[in-house]
N, C-alpha and C positions, 0 to 999 in steps of 0.2 A: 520670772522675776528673781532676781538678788540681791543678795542682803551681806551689808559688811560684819564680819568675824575678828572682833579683837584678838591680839595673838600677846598673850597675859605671860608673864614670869609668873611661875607657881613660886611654892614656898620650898627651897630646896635643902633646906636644913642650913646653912651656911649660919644660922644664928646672927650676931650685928656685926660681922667679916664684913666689908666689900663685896661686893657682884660687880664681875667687869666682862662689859660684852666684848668677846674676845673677836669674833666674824660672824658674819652675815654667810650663808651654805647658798641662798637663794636669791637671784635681783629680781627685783620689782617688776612686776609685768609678765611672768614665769607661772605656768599653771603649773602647781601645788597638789597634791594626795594627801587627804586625811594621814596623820600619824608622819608624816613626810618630813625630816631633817630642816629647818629652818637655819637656826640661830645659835652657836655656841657662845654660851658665856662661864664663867670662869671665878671660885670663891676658894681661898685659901690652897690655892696649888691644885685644884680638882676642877674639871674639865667636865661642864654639862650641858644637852642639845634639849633645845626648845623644838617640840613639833609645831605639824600644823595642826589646830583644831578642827579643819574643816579642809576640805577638795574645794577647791577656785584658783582663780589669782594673785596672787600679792599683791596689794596694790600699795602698800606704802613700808617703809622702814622709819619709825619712831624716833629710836635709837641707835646710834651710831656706833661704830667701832672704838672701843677705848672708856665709853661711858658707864658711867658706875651706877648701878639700879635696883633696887628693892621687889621684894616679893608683890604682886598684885600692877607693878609697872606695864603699861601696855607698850609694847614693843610694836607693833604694826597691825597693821589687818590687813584679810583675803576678804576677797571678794568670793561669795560663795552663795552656792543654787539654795532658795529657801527651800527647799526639800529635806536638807539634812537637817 
């Protein structure tokens, strides 16, 4: 059985700057590695990568390239083995 894994913006310090997701590293439908390069986005000139929280799928992109997003924003989810 699997279970869907939100893939969350943490809190990266950025303070009330902007967050702009700058690209998508991974398409949808693409098996995913725990700690695995997702998503860079981008706050005041500085350049940071979203992992994956889990080994699965991808199964969706939330947020698009160019969108501006807050800490706790759900970016997409994997699809991942209830085991982890």
């Amino acid at each position: 059985m699997s279970v869907l894994r939100e893939i969350v913006l943490p809190e990266i310090g950025a303070g009330s700057h902007p967050i702009r997701v700058v690209q998508w590293l991974v398409d949808p439908r693409t098996e995913v590695l725990f700690g695995e390069r997702l998503v860079e986005v981008a706050a005041t000139g500085v350049l940071f990568v979203v992992s994956a929280p889990a080994s699965g799928v991808l199964r969706s992109q939330a947020v698009g390239v160019d969108a501006i997003i807050g800490p706790g924003t759900v970016m997409g989810t994997i699809e991942a083995d209830d085991e982890e």
